[in-house]
C-alpha positions in Angstrom: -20.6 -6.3 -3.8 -17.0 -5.1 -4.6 -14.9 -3.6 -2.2 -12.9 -1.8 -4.1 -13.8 1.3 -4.7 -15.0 1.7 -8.6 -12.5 5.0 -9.1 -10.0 3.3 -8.7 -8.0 1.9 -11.1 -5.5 -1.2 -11.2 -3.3 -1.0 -14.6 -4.0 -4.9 -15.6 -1.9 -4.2 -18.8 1.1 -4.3 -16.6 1.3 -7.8 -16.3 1.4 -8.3 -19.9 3.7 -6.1 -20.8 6.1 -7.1 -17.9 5.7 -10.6 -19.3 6.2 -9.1 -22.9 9.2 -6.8 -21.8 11.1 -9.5 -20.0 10.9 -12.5 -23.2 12.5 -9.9 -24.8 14.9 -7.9 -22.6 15.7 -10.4 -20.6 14.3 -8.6 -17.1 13.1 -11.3 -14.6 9.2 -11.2 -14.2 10.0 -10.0 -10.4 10.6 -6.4 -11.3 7.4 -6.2 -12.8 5.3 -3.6 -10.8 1.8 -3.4 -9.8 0.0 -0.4 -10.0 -2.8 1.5 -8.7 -4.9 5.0 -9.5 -6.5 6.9 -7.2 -9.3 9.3 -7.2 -7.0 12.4 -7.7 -4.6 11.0 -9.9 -2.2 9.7 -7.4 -0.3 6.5 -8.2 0.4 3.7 -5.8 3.1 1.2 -6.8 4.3 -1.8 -5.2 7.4 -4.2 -5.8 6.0 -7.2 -5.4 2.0 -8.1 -5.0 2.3 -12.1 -4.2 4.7 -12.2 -1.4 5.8 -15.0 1.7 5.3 -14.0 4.7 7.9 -11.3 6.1 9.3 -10.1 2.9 9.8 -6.8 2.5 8.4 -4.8 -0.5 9.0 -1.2 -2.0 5.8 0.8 -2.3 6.3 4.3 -3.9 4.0 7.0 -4.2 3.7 9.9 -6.9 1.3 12.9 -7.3 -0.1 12.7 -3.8 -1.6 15.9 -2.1 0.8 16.4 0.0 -1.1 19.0 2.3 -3.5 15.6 3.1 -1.7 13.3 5.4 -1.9 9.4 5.1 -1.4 6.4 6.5 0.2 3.4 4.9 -0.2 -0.5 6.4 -1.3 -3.8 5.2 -5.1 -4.0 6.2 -8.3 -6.3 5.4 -10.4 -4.6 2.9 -13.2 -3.2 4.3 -16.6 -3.1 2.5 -17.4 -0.1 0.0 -17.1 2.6 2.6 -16.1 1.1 6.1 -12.7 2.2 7.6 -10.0 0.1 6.9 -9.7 -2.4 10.0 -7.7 -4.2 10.8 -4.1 -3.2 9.6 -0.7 -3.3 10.4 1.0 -1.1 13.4 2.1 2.0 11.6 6.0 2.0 13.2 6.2 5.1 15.3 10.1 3.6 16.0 11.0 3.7 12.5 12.5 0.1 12.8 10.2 -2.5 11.9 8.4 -1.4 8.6 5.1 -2.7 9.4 3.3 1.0 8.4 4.1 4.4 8.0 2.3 8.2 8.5 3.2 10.3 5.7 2.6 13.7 6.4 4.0 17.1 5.1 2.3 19.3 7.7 1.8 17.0 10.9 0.5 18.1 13.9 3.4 19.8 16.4 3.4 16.7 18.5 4.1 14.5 15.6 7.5 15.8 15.0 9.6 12.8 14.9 6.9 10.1 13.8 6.0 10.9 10.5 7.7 10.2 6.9 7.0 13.7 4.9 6.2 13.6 1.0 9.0 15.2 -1.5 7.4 18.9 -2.6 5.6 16.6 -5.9 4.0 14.7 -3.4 5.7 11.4 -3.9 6.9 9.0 -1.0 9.2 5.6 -1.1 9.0 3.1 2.3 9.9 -0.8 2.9 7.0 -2.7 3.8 7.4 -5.8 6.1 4.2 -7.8 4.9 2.8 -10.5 7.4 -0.3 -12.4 7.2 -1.3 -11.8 10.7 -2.9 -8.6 11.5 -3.7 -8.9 15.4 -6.6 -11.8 15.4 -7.2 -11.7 11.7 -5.0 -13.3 9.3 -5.1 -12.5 5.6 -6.2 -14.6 2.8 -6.0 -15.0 -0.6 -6.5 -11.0 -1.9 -8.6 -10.0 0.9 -5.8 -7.6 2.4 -4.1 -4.8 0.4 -1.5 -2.7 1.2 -3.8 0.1 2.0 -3.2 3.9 2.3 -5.9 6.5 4.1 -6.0 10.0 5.1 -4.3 10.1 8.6 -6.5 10.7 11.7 -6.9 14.5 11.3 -9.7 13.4 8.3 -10.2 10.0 9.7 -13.7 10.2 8.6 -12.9 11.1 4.9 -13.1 8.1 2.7 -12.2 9.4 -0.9 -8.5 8.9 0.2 -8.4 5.2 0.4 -6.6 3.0 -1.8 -6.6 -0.6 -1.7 -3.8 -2.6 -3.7 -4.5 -6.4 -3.3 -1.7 -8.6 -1.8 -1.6 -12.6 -1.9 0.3 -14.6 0.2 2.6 -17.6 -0.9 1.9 -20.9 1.2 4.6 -22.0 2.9 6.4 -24.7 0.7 8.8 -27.2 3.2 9.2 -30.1 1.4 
């Protein structure tokens, strides 16, 4: 059973043409982005998709709703359906990257604690990635940097994206 869900789309081509792109412009493979689809045509991208722990990598957002609220965190994929659980804190403080709420039209008392979208819907935040998400710690490709709909449509699962992340093993010799 996948649990990814099936309308969403990961752009596998990009890989090969990042590969293609840098023999012959000369553009190291590391700038070569990984993408993602979602349901209403919004596009997830990240800097980076095989990481050590504690790096830190750009995720953009474009064509988002931006009336719908999201969070953003590394989380364990969930089965076909389940809420993501667990994830990353989303940084209320604003200092340690860990996860964000992006929200155009938060809640009074959220003033202060959310990231808004741009009018097109678009977003860019550093993510701090960490294996370790409270007692669970992440494998190969079964976390993802992961966004939802925020807690005001908790319930509401066609806004989940899952974009697979692999960690590096640590390498001290």
């Amino acid at each position: 059973m996948s649990t990814v869900e099936p309308r969403q789309k990961r752009l596998s081509v990009v890989g090969v043409l990042a590969i293609a792109g840098s023999m012959v412009i000369g553009i190291p493979l590391a700038s070569a982005k990984e993408l993602l689809f979602g349901a209403r045509g919004e596009i997830l991208s990240v800097s980076q998709s095989t990481v050590k722990a504690g790096r830190i990598v750009k995720v953009e957002g474009r064509k988002f709703n931006p009336e719908v609220g999201i969070y953003l965190a590394l989380c364990k994929i969930p089965t076909t359906g389940a809420l993501p659980t667990p994830c990353s804190s989303v940084d209320m403080s604003g200092e340690s990257n860990t996860g964000y709420w992006i929200s155009s039209n938060a809640p009074s008392y959220a003033s202060g604690l959310t990231k808004p979208f741009t009018k097109s819907g678009s977003f860019t935040v550093e993510l701090k990635l960490n294996p370790k998400i409270n007692n669970f710690t992440c494998g190969n490709g079964d976390c993802a940097i992961t966004v939802r709909a925020d807690h005001l449509r908790t319930g509401d699962r066609s806004y989940d994206m899952y974009l697979p992340i692999k960690f590096k093993k640590n390498t001290n010799r």
